[in-house]
N, C-alpha and C positions, 0 to 999 in steps of 0.2 A: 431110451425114454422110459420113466419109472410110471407104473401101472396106479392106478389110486383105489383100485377095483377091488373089495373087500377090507378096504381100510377106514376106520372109524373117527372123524375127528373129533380131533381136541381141542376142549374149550382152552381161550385163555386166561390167564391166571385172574384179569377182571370180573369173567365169566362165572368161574370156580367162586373164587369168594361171594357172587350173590348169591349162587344157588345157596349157598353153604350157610350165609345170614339167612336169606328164608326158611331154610330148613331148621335153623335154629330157632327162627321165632315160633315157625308151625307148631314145636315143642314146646315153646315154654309157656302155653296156657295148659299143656297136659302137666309137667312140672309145678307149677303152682298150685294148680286143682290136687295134685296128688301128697305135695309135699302140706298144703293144709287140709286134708283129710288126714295125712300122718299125725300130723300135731295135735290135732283136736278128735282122734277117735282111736287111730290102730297104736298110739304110746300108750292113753294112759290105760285103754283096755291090756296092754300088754305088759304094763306095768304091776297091775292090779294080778295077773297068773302070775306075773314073778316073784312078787312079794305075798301071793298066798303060798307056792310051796318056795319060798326060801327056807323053811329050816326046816324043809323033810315034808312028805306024805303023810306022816302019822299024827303030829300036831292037826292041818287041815280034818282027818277021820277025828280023828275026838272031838272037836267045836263041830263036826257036821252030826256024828251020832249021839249029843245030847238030848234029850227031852222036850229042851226048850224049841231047839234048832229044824229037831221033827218036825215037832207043831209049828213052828213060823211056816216052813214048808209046804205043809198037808194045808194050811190054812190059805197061804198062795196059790196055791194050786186050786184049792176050791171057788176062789174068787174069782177065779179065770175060767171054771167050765161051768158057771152060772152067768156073770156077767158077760163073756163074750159070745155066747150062742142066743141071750137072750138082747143082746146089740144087733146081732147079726139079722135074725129073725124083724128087730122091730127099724135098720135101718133098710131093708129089702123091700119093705111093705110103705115106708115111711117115703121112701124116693121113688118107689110105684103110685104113689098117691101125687106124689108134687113133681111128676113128671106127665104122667098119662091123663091124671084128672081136671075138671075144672072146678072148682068149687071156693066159696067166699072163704076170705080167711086165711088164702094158701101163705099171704106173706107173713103174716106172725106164725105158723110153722116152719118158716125160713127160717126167721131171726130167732127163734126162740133154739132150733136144732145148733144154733152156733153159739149157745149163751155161755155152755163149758171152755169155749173158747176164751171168752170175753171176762168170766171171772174164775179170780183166784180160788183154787181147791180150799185154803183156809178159810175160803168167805164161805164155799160148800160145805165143808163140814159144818161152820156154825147154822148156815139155814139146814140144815138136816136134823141139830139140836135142836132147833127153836120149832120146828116141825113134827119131828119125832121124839120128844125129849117127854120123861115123865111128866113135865108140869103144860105140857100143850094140851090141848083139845084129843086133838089125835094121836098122841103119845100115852096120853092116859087111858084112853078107852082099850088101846090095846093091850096096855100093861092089865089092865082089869079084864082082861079076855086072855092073860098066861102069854102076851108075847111083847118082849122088848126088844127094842131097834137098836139105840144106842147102847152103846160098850158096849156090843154082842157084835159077833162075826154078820150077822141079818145087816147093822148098822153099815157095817165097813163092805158089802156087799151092794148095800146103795152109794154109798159114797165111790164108788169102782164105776157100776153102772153111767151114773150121772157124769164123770168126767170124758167116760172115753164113750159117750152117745154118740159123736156125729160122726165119725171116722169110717163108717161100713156106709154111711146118706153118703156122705159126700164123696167117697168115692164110686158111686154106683150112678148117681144121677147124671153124670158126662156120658156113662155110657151108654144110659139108657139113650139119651138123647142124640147120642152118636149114631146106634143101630138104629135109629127110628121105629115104625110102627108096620112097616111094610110085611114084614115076615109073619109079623103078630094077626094083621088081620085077615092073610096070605091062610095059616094055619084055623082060624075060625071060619071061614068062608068052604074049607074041605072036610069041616064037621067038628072039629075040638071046640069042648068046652074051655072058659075060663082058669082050670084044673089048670087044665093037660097042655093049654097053649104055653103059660106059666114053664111046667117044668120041661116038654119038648124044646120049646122054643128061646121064652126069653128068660130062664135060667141058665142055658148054657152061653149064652151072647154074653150074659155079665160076669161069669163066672169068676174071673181075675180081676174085676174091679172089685166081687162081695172079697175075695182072697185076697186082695192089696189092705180092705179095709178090716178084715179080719186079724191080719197082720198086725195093723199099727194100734188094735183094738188091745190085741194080748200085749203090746207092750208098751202099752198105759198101765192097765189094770196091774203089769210084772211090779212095774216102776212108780206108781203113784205113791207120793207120802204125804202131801201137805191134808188132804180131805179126811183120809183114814187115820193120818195120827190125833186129829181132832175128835173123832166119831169112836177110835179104840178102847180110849183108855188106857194105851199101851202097856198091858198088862204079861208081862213074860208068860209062856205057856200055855197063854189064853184069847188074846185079843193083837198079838205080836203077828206082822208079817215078816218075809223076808227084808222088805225096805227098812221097817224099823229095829228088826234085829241088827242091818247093819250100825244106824245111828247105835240102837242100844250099846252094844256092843264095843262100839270107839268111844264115847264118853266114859265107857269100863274103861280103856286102855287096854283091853282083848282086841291086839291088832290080828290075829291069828283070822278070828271070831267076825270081826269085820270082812275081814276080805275074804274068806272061804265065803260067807253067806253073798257077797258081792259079784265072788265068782259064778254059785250057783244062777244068780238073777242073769247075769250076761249067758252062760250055756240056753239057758230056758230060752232068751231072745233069742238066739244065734240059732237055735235047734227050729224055733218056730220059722222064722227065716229060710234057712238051709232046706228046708223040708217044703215048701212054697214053692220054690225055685227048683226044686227036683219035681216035683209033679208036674210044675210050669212044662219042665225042658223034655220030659216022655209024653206032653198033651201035644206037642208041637211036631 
């Protein structure tokens, strides 16, 4: 008599092939998902590093160590650690208001924090000329007090601001309304002021929702073109960011000149990125 005791059966071959179609379908929503992320983000980003150093290193350094290519740089950069700290700052307080408070009015500071949303940057830069423009009201009075908005870096630093407004609200106000209020009143009831509850308490609750919105803040203001090339004057050396030195640059037929500056703008998001996600993973 043959013992069955330690022996494992076997499916049959009708058996084997459903497991086998299940297991195949279970995959092919991560297949599809992955194969259009491939097509529409990790090609042409990878397209875009290969045709910057195809013919060498040292073309890329000379289109990066020009004059012009500095300044577009130093002028990106500048836009990004005025506009996004002063997003951050006013979507923190903005979603502390229309989540904790009660007060008349809240819903047109709804609809109005979602207006970037709703209209085209080109329609922003022109109300930012018709606003701040020498011949306005308010465009004049400042120009007659030594400060102009438009075609100045000031101009292209509100036009930044104004688009990427709602990104640090909208990300913060789920959470606030997630954590609730318990902890908040939990720490005032044991003596903290309004201060201290704030940075003890419900600063560190949101801390990854202001940091997601902070994220998606820097790479608006990286990537914005439509508002600021209206407000620039796209003036090389002077009112040029990195976005528009890319156009500048391909209309030259400086494919070099394009795509190194195109390069620089994807490192800047991916660094800002990369670097969110390592704090994330050592806070955990």
């Amino acid at each position: 008599m043959s013992s069955n005791v330690g022996t494992v059966p076997r499916l049959g071959a009708k058996a084997t092939g459903r497991v086998r179609r299940r297991r195949a379908k279970s995959r092919l929503p991560r297949v599809l998902a992955l194969t259009y992320l491939g097509l529409l983000l990790a090609a042409p980003v990878g397209m875009i590093m290969y045709r910057t150093f195809e013919d060498g290193l040292q073309p890329v350094i000379d289109s990066l160590t020009t004059a012009e290519a500095q300044h577009a740089f130093w002028l990106t950069f500048l836009m990004v650690i005025v506009a996004v700290p002063l997003n951050t700052i006013f979507g923190v307080i903005t979603a502390l208001l229309m989540v904790r408070k009660r007060w008349p009015g809240k819903w047109v500071m709804n609809a109005l924090i979602d207006l970037p949303f709703a209209v085209s940057p080109v329609i922003v830069g022109l109300a930012l000329i018709l606003a701040y423009g020498n011949n306005s009201d308010i465009g004049g009075w400042l120009v007659d007090h030594g400060i102009e908005v438009i075609f100045t870096p000031l101009g292209m630093i509100l036009a930044s601001i104004f688009v990427s407004l709602p990104f640090v609200v909208r990300e913060v106000i789920p959470v606030l309304k997630e954590i609730g209020t318990e902890q908040e009143e939990a720490s005032e009831t044991l003596g903290a002021n309004s201060w201290q509850t704030f940075w003890k308490v419900t600063l560190p609750a949101i801390r990854w929702g202001v940091a997601y919105g902070v994220v998606l803040t820097t790479a608006r203001v990286l990537g914005e073109f439509g508002a600021v090339s209206v407000v620039s004057g796209k003036l090389s050396g002077e009112t040029e960011t990195l976005t528009l030195r890319v156009k500048e640059r391909f209309e030259h037929f400086d494919m070099v000149g394009a795509y190194s500056a195109s390069m620089i703008l994807a490192v800047m998001a991916l660094a800002t990125l990369l670097a969110m996600n390592i704090f994330k993973k050592e806070d955990s």
